[in-house]
mmJSON file of the N, C-alpha and C atoms, coordinates in Angstrom:
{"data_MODEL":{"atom_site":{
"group_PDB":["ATOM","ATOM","ATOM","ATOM","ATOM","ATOM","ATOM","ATOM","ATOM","ATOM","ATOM","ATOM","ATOM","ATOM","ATOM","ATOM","ATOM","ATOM","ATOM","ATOM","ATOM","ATOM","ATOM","ATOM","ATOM","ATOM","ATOM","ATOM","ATOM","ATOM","ATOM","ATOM","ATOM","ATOM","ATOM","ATOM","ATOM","ATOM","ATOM","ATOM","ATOM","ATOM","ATOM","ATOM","ATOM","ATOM","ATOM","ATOM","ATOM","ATOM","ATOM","ATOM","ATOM","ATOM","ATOM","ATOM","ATOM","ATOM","ATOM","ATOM","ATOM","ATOM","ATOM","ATOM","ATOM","ATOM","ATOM","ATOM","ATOM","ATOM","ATOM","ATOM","ATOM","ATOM","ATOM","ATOM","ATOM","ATOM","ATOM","ATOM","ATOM","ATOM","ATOM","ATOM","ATOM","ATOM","ATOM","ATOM","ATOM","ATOM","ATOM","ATOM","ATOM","ATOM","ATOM","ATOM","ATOM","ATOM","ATOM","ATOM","ATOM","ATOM","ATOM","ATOM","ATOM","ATOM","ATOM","ATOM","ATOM","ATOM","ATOM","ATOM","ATOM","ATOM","ATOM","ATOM","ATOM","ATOM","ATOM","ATOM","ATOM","ATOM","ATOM","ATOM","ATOM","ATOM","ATOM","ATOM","ATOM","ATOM","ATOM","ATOM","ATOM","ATOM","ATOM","ATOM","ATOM","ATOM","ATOM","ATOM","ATOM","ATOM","ATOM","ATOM","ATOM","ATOM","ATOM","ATOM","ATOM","ATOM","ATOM","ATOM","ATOM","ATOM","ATOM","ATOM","ATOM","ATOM","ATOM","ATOM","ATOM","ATOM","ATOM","ATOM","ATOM","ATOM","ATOM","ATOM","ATOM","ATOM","ATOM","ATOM","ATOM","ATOM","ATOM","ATOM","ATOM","ATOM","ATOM","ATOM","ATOM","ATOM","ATOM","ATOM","ATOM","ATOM","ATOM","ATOM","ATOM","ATOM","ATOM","ATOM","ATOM","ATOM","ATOM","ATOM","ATOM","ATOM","ATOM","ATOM","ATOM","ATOM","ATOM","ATOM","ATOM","ATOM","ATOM","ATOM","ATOM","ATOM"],
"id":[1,2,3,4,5,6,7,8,9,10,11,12,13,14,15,16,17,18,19,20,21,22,23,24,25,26,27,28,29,30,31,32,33,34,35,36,37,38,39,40,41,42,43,44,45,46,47,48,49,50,51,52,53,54,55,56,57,58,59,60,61,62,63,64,65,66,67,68,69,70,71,72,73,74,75,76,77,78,79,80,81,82,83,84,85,86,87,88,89,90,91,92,93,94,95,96,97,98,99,100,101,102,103,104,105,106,107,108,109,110,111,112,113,114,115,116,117,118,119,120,121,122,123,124,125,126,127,128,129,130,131,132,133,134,135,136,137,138,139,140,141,142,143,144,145,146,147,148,149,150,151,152,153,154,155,156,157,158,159,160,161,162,163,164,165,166,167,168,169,170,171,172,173,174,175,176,177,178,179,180,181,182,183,184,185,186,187,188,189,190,191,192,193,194,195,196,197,198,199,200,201,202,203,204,205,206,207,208,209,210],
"type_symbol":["N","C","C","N","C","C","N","C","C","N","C","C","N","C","C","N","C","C","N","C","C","N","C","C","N","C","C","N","C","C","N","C","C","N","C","C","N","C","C","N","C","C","N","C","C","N","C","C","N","C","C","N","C","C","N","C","C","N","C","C","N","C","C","N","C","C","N","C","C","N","C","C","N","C","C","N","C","C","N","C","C","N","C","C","N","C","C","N","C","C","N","C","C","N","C","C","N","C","C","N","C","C","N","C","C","N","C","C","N","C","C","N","C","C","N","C","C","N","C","C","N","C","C","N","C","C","N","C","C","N","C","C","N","C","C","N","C","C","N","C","C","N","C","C","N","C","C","N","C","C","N","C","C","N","C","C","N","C","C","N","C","C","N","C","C","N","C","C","N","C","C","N","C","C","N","C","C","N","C","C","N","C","C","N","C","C","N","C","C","N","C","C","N","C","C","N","C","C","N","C","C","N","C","C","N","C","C","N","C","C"],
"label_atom_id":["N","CA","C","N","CA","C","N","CA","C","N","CA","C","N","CA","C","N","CA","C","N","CA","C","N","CA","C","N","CA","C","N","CA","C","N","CA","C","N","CA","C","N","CA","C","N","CA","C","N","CA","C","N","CA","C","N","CA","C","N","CA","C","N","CA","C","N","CA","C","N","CA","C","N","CA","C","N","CA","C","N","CA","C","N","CA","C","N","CA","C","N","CA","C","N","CA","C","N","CA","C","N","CA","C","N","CA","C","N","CA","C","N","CA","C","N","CA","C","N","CA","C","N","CA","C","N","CA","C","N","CA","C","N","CA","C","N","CA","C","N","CA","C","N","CA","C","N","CA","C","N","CA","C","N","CA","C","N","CA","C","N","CA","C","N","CA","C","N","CA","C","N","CA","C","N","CA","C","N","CA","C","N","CA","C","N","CA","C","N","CA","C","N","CA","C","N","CA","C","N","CA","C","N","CA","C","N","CA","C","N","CA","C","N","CA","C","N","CA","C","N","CA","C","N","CA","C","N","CA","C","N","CA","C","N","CA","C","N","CA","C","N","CA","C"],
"label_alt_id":[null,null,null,null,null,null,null,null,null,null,null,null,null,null,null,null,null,null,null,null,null,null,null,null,null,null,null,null,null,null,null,null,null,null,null,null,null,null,null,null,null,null,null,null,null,null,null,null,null,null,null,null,null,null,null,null,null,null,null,null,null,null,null,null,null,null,null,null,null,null,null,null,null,null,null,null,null,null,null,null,null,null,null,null,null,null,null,null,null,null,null,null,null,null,null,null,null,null,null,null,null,null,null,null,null,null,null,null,null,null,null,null,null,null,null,null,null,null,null,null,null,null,null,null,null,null,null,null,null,null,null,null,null,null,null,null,null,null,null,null,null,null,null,null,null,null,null,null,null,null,null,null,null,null,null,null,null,null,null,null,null,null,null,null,null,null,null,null,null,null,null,null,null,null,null,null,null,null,null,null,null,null,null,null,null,null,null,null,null,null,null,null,null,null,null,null,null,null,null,null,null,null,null,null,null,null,null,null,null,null],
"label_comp_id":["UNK","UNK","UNK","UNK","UNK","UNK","UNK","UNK","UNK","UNK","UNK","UNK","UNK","UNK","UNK","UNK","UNK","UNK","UNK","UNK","UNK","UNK","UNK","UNK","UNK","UNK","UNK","UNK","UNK","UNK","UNK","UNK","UNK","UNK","UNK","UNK","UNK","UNK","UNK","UNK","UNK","UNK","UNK","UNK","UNK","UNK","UNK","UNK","UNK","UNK","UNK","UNK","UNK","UNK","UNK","UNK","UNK","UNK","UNK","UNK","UNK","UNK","UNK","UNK","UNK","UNK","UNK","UNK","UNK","UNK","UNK","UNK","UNK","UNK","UNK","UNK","UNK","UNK","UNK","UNK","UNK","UNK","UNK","UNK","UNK","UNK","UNK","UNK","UNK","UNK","UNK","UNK","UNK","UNK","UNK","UNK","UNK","UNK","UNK","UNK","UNK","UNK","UNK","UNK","UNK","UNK","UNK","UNK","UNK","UNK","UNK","UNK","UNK","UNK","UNK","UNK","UNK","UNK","UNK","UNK","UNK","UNK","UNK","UNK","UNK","UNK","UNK","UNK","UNK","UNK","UNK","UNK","UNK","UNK","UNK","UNK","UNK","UNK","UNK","UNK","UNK","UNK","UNK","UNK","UNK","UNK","UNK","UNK","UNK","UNK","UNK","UNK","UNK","UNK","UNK","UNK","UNK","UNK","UNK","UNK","UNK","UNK","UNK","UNK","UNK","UNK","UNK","UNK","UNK","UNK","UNK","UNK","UNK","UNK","UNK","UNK","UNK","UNK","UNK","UNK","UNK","UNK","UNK","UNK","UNK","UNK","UNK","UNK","UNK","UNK","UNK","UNK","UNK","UNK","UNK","UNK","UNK","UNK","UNK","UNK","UNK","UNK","UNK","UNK","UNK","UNK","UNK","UNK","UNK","UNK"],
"label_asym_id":["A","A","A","A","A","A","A","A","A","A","A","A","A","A","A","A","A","A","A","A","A","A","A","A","A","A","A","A","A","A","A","A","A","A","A","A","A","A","A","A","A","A","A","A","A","A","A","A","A","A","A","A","A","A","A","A","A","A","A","A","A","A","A","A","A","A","A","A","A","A","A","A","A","A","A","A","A","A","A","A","A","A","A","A","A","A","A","A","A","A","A","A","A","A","A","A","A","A","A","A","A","A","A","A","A","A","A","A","A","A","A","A","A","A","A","A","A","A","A","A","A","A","A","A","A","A","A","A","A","A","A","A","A","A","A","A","A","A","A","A","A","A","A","A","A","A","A","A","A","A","A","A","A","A","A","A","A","A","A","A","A","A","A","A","A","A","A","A","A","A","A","A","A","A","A","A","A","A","A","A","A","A","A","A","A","A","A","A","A","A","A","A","A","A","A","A","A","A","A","A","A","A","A","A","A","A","A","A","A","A"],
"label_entity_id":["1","1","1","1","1","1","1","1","1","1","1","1","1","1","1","1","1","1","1","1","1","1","1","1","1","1","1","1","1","1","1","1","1","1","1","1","1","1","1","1","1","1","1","1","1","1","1","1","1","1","1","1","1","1","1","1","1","1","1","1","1","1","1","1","1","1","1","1","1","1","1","1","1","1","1","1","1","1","1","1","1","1","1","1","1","1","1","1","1","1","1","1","1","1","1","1","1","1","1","1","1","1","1","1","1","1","1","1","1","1","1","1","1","1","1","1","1","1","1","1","1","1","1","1","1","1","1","1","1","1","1","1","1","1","1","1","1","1","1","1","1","1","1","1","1","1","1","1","1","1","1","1","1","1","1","1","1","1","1","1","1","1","1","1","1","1","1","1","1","1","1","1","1","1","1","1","1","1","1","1","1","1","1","1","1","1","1","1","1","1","1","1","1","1","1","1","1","1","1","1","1","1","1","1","1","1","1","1","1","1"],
"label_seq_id":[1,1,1,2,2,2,3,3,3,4,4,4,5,5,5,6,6,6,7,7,7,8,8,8,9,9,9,10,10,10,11,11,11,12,12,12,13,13,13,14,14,14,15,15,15,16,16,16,17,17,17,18,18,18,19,19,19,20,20,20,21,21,21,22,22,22,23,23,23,24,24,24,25,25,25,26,26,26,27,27,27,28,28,28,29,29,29,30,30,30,31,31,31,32,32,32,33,33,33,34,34,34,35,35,35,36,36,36,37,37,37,38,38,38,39,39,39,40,40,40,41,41,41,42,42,42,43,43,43,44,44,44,45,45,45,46,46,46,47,47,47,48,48,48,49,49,49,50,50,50,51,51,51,52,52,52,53,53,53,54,54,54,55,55,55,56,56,56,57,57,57,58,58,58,59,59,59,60,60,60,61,61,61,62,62,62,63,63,63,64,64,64,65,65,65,66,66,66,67,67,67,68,68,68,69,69,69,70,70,70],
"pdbx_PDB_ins_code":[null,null,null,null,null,null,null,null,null,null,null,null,null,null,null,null,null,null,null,null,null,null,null,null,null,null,null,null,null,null,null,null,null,null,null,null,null,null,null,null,null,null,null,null,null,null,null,null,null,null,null,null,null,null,null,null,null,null,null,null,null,null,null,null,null,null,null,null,null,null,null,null,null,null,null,null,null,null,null,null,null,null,null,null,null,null,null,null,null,null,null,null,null,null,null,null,null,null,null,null,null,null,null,null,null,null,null,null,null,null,null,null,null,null,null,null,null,null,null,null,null,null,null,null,null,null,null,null,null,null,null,null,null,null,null,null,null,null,null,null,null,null,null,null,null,null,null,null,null,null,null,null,null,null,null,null,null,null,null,null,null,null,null,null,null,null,null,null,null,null,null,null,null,null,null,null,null,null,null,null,null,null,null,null,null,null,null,null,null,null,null,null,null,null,null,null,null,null,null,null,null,null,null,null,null,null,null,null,null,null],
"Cartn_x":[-28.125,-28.87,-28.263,-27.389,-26.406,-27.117,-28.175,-29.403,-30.411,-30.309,-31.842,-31.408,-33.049,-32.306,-33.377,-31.972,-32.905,-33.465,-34.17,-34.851,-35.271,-34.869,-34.94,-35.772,-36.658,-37.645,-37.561,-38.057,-38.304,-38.302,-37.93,-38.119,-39.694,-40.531,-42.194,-42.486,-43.435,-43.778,-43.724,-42.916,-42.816,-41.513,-40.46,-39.485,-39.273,-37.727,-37.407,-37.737,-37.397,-37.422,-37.519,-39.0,-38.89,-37.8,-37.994,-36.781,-37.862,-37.21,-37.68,-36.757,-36.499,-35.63,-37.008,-36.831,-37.344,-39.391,-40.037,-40.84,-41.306,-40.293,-40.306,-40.462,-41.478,-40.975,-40.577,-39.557,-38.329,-38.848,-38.851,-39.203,-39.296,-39.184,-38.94,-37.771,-36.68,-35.415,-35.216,-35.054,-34.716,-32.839,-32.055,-30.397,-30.118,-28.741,-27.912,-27.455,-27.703,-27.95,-28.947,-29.796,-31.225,-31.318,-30.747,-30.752,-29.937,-28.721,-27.841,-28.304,-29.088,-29.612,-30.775,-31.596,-32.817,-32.443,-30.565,-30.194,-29.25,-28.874,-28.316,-29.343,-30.492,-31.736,-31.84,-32.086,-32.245,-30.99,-29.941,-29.147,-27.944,-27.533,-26.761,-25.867,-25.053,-24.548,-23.109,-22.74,-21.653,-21.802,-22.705,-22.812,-23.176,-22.101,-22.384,-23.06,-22.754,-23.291,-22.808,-20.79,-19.931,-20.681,-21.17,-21.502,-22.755,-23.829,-24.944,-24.551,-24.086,-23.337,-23.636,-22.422,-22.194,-22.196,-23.155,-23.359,-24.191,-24.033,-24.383,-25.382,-26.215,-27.408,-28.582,-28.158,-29.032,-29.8,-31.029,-31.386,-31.881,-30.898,-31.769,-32.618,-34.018,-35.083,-35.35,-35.301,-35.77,-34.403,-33.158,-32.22,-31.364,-29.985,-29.191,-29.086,-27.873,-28.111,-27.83,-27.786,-27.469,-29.118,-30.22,-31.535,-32.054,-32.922,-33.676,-34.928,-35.435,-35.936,-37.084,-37.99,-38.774,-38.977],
"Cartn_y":[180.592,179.503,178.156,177.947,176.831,175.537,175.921,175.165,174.705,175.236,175.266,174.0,173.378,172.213,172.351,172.29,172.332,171.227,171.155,169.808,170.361,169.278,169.324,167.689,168.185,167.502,167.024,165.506,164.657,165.315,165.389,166.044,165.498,166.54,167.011,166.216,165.8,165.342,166.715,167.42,168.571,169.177,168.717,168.589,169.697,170.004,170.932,169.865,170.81,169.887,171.528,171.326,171.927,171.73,172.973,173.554,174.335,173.867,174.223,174.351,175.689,175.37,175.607,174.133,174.106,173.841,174.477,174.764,175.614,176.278,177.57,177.079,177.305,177.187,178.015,177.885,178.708,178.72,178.162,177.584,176.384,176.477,175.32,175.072,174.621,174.926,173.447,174.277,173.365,173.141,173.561,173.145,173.532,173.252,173.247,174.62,175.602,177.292,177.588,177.332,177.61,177.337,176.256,175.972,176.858,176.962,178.129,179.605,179.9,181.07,181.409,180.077,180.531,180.324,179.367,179.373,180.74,181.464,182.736,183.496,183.499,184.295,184.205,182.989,182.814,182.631,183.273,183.905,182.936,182.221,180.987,181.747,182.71,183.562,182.954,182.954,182.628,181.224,180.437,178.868,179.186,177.91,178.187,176.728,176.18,175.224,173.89,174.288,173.252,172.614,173.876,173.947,173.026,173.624,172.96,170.972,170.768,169.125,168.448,169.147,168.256,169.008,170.009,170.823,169.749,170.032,169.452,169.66,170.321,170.936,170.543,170.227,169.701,168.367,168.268,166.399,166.484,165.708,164.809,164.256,164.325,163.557,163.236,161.478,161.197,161.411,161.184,161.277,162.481,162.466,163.752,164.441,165.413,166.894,166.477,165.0,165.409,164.694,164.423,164.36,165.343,165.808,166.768,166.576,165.613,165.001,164.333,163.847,163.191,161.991],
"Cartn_z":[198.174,197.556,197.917,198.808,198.916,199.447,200.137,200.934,200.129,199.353,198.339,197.463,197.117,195.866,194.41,193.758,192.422,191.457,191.229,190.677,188.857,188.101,186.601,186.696,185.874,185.859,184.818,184.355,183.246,182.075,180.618,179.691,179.458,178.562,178.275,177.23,176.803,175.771,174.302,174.579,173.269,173.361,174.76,174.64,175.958,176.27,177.404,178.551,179.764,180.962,181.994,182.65,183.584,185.017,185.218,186.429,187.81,188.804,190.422,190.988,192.115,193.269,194.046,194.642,196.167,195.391,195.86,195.439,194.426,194.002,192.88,191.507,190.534,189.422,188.712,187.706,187.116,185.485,185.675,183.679,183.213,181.751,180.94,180.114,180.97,180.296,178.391,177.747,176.068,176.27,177.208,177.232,178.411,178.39,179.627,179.932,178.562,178.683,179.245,178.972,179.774,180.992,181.753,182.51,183.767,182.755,183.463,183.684,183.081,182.714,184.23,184.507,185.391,186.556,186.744,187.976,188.213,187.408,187.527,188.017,187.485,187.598,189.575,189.812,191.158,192.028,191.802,192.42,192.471,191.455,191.549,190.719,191.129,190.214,189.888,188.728,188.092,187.361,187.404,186.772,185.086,184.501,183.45,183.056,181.333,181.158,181.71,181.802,182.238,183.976,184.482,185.69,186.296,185.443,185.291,185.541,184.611,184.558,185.747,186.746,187.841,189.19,188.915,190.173,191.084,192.443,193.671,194.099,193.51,194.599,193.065,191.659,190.921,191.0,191.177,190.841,189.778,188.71,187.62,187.963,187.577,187.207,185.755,185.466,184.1,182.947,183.656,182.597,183.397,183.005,182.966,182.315,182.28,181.584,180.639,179.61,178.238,177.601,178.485,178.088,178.067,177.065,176.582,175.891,174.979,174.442,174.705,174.707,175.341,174.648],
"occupancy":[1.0,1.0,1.0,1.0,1.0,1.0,1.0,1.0,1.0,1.0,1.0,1.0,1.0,1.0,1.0,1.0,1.0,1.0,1.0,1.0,1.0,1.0,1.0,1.0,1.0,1.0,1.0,1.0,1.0,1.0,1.0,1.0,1.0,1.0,1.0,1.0,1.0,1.0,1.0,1.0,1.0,1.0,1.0,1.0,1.0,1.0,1.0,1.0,1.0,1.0,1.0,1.0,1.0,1.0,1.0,1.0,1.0,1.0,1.0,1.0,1.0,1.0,1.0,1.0,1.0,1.0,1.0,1.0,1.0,1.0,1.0,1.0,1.0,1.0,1.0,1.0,1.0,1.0,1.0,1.0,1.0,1.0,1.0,1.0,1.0,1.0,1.0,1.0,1.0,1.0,1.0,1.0,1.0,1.0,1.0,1.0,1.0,1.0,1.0,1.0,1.0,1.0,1.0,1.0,1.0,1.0,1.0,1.0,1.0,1.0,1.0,1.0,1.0,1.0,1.0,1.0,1.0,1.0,1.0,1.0,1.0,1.0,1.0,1.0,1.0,1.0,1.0,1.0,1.0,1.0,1.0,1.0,1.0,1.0,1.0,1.0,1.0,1.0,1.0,1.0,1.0,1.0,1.0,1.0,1.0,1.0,1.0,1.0,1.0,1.0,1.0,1.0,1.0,1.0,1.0,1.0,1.0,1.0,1.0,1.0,1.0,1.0,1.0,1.0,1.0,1.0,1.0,1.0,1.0,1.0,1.0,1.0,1.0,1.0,1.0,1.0,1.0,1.0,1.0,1.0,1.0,1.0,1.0,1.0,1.0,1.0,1.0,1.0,1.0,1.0,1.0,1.0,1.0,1.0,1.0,1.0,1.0,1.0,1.0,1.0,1.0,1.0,1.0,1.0,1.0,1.0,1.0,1.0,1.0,1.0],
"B_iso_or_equiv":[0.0,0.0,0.0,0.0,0.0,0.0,0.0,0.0,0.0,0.0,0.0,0.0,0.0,0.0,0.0,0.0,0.0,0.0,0.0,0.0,0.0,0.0,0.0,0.0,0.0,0.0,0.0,0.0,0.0,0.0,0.0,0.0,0.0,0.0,0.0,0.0,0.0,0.0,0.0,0.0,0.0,0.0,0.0,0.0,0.0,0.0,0.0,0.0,0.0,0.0,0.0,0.0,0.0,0.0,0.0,0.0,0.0,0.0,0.0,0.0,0.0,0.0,0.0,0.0,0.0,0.0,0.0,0.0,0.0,0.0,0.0,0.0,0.0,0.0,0.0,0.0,0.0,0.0,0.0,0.0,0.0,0.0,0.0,0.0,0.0,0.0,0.0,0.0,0.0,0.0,0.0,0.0,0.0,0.0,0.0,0.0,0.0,0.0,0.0,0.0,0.0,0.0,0.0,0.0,0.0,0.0,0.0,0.0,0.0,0.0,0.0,0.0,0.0,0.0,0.0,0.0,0.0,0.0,0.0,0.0,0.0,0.0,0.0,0.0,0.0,0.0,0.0,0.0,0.0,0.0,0.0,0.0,0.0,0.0,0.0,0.0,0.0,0.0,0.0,0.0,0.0,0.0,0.0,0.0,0.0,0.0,0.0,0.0,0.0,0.0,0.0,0.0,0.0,0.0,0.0,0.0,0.0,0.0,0.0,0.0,0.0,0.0,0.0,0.0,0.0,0.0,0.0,0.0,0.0,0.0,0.0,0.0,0.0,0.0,0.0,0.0,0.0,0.0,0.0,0.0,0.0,0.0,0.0,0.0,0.0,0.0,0.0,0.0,0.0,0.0,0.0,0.0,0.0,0.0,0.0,0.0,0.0,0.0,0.0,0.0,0.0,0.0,0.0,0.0,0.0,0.0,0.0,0.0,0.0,0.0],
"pdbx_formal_charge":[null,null,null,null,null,null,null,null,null,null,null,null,null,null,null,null,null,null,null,null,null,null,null,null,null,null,null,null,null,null,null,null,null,null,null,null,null,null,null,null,null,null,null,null,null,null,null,null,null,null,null,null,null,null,null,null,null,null,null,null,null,null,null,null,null,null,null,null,null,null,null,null,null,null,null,null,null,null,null,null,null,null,null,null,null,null,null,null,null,null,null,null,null,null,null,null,null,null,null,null,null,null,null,null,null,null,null,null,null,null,null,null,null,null,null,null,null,null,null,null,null,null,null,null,null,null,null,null,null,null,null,null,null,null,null,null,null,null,null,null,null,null,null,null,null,null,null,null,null,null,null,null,null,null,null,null,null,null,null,null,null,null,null,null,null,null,null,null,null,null,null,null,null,null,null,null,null,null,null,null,null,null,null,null,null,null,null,null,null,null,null,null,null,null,null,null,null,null,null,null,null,null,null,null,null,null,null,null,null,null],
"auth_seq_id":[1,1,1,2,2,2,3,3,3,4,4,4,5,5,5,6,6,6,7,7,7,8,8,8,9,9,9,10,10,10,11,11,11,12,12,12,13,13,13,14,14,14,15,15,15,16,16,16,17,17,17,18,18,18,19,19,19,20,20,20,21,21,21,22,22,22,23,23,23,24,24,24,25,25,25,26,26,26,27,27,27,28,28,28,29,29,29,30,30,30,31,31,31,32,32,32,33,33,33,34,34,34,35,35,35,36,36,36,37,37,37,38,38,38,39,39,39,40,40,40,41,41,41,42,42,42,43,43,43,44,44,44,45,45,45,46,46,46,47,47,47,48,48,48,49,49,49,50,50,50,51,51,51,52,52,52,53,53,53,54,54,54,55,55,55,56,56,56,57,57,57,58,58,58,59,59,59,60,60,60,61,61,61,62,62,62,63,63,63,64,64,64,65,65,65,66,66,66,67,67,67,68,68,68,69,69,69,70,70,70],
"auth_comp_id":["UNK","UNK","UNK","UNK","UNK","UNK","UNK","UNK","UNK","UNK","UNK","UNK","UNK","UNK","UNK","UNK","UNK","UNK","UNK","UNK","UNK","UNK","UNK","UNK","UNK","UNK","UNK","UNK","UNK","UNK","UNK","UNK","UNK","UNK","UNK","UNK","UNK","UNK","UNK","UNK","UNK","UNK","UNK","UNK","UNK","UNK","UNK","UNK","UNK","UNK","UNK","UNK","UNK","UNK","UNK","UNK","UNK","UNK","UNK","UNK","UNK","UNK","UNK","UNK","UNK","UNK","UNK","UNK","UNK","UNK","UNK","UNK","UNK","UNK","UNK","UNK","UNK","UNK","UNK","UNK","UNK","UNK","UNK","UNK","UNK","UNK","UNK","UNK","UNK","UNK","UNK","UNK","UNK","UNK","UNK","UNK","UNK","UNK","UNK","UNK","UNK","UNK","UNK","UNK","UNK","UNK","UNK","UNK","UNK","UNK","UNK","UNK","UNK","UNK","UNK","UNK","UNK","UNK","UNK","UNK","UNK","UNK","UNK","UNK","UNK","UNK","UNK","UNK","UNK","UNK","UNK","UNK","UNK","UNK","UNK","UNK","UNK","UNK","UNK","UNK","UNK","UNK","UNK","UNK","UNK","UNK","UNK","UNK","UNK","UNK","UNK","UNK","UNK","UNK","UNK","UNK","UNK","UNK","UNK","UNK","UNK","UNK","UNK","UNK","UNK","UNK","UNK","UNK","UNK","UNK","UNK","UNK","UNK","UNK","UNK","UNK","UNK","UNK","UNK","UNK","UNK","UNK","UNK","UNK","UNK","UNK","UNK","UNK","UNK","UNK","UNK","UNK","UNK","UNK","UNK","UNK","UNK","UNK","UNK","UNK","UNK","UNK","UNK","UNK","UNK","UNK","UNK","UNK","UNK","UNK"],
"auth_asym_id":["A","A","A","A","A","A","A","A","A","A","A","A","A","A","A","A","A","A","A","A","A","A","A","A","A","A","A","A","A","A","A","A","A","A","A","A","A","A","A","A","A","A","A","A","A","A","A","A","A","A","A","A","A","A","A","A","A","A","A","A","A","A","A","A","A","A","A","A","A","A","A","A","A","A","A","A","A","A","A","A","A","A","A","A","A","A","A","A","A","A","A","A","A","A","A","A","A","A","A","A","A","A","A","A","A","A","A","A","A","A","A","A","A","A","A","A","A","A","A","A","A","A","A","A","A","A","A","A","A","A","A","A","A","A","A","A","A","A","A","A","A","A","A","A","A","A","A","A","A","A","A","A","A","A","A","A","A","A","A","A","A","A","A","A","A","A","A","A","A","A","A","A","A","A","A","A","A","A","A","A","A","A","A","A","A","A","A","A","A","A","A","A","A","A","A","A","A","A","A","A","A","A","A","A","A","A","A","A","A","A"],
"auth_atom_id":["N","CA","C","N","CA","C","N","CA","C","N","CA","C","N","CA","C","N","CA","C","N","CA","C","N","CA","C","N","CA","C","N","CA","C","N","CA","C","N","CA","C","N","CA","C","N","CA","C","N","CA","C","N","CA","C","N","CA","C","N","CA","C","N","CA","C","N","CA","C","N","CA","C","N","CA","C","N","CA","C","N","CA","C","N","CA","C","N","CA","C","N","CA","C","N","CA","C","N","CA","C","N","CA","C","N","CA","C","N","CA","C","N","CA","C","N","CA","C","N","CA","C","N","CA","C","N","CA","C","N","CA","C","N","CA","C","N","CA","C","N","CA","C","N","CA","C","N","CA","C","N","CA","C","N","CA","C","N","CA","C","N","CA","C","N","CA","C","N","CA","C","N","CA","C","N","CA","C","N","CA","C","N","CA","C","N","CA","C","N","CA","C","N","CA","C","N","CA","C","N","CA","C","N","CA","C","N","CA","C","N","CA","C","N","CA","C","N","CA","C","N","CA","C","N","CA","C","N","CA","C","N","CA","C","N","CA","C","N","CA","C","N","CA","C"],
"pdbx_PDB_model_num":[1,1,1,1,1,1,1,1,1,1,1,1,1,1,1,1,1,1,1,1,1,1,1,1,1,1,1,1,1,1,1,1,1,1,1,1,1,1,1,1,1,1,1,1,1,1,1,1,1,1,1,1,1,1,1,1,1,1,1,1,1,1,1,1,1,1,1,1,1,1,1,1,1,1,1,1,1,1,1,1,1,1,1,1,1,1,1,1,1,1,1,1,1,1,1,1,1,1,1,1,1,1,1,1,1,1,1,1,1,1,1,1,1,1,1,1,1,1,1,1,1,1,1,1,1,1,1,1,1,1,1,1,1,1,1,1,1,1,1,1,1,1,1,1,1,1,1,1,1,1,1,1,1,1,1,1,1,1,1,1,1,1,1,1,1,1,1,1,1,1,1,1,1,1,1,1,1,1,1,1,1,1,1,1,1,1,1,1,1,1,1,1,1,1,1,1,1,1,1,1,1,1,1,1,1,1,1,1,1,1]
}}}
């Protein structure tokens, strides 16, 4: 997955912030668990929430990982 980029998208008007690698959509992550959770799913194996933070291959869109909210 080292190539791939993942994009967190603006938080929703009902809250959470969708998640994409690449073209994929993953979900609707509500935390920085969730988030960890659908990049484990897609093979980003071992990231946790600390990870999520300031991983390299994430783009904030609409705020960083401590926006959630809309």
């Amino acid at each position: 997955m080292a190539e791939r980029r993942v994009i967190v998208d603006p938080p929703g008007e009902g809250g959470g912030r969708q998640v994409r690698v690449d073209a994929e959509f993953l979900g609707r992550a509500y935390s920085l668990h969730d988030l960890s959770v659908f990049l484990q799913r897609a093979g980003l194996e071992g990231v946790d929430e600390v990870d999520v933070m300031e991983h390299p291959l994430i783009e904030w869109h609409g705020g960083g990982p401590e926006v959630w909210e809309h």
